[in-house]
N, C-alpha and C positions, 0 to 999 in steps of 0.2 A: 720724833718720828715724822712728822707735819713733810721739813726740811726733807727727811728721806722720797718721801711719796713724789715731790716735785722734780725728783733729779732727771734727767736726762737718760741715763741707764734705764730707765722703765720704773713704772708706779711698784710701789710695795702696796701690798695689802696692809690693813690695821694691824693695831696689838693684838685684839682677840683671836685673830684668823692665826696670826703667828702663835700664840698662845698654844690653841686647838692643836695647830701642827705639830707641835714639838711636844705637848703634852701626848699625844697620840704616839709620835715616836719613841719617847721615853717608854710607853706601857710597852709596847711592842718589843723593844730594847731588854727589859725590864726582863720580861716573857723569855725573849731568848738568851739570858744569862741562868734565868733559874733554870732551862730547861738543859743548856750545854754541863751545869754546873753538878744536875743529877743525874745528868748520862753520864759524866765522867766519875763520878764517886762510886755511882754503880761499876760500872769501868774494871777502875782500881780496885773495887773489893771482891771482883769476878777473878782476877789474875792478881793476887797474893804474890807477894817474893820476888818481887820482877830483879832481886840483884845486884848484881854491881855494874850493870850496865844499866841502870834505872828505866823508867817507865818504858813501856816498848811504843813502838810506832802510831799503835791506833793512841794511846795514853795522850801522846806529845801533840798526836793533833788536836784532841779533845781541850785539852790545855793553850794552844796557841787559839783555838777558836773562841775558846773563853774569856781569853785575854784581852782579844780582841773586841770581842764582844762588852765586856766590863768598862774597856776606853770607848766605843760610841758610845752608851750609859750614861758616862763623865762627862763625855762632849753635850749631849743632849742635854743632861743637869745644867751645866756652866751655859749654855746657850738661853735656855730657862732663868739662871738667876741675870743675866746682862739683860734679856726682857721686861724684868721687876724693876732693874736698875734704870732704866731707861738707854742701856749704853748698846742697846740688840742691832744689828745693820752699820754697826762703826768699826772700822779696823783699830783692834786693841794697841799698835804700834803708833799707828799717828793720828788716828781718831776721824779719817777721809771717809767718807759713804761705800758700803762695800756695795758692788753693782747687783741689783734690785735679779738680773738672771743668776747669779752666783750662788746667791739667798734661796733662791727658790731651787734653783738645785742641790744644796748644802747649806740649811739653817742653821748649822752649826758652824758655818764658815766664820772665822775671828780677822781675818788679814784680807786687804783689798790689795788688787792684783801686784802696783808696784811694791809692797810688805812683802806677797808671798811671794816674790820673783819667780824661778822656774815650775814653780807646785801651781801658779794660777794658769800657764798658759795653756792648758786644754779647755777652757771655760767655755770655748761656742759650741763644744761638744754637750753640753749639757742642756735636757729636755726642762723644758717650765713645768712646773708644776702646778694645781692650783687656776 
């Protein structure tokens, strides 16, 4: 992490600070999966027999917001165990310093810009955090 603080891209904050964040974000994550998870079961058990054209509209969104909700969770996790590992701030493809604004816009972020090819290049868009 030392290595990461010095780069050029801007200082990262410590482990702890990274820690706090993502622990944070996880609860919050956490939060909004149980709470997408009992509207939707409420939902479903509100309109019975939806058919053979299965769940109707408000259903399918409850469930894509879930879904989506469940993979930040994952991301958040996985970002969490690369922090213990000591691999947090490294692009998992070639292991280069992911830039120190990236991180603090998306701690979850795994790929440094030439990894993510077209998925990085909005990155000046993103406010710092922290």
């Amino acid at each position: 992490m030392k290595q990461l603080e010095s780069q050029a891209t801007g200082s990262l904050p410590g482990v702890p600070w990274w820690r706090a964040l993502l622990e944070e974000r996880w609860r919050d994550r956490l939060q909004l999966v149980t709470e997408l998870s009992l509207e939707y079961h409420d939902a479903a058990a509100a309109a019975p027999g939806q058919g053979v054209g299965g769940p109707g509209p408000a259903l399918r969104r409850l469930m894509q917001e879930a879904s989506s909700a469940r993979r930040a969770l994952a991301d958040t996790d996985e970002a969490l165990a690369r922090l213990a590992a000591g691999r947090f701030g490294r692009c998992e493809s070639c292991t280069a310093p992911i830039p120190a604004r990236k991180l603090r816009a998306e701690p979850e972020a795994r790929y440094c810009a030439r990894c993510a090819g077209p998925a990085f290049a909005g990155v000046g868009q993103y406010a710092a955090v922290g």
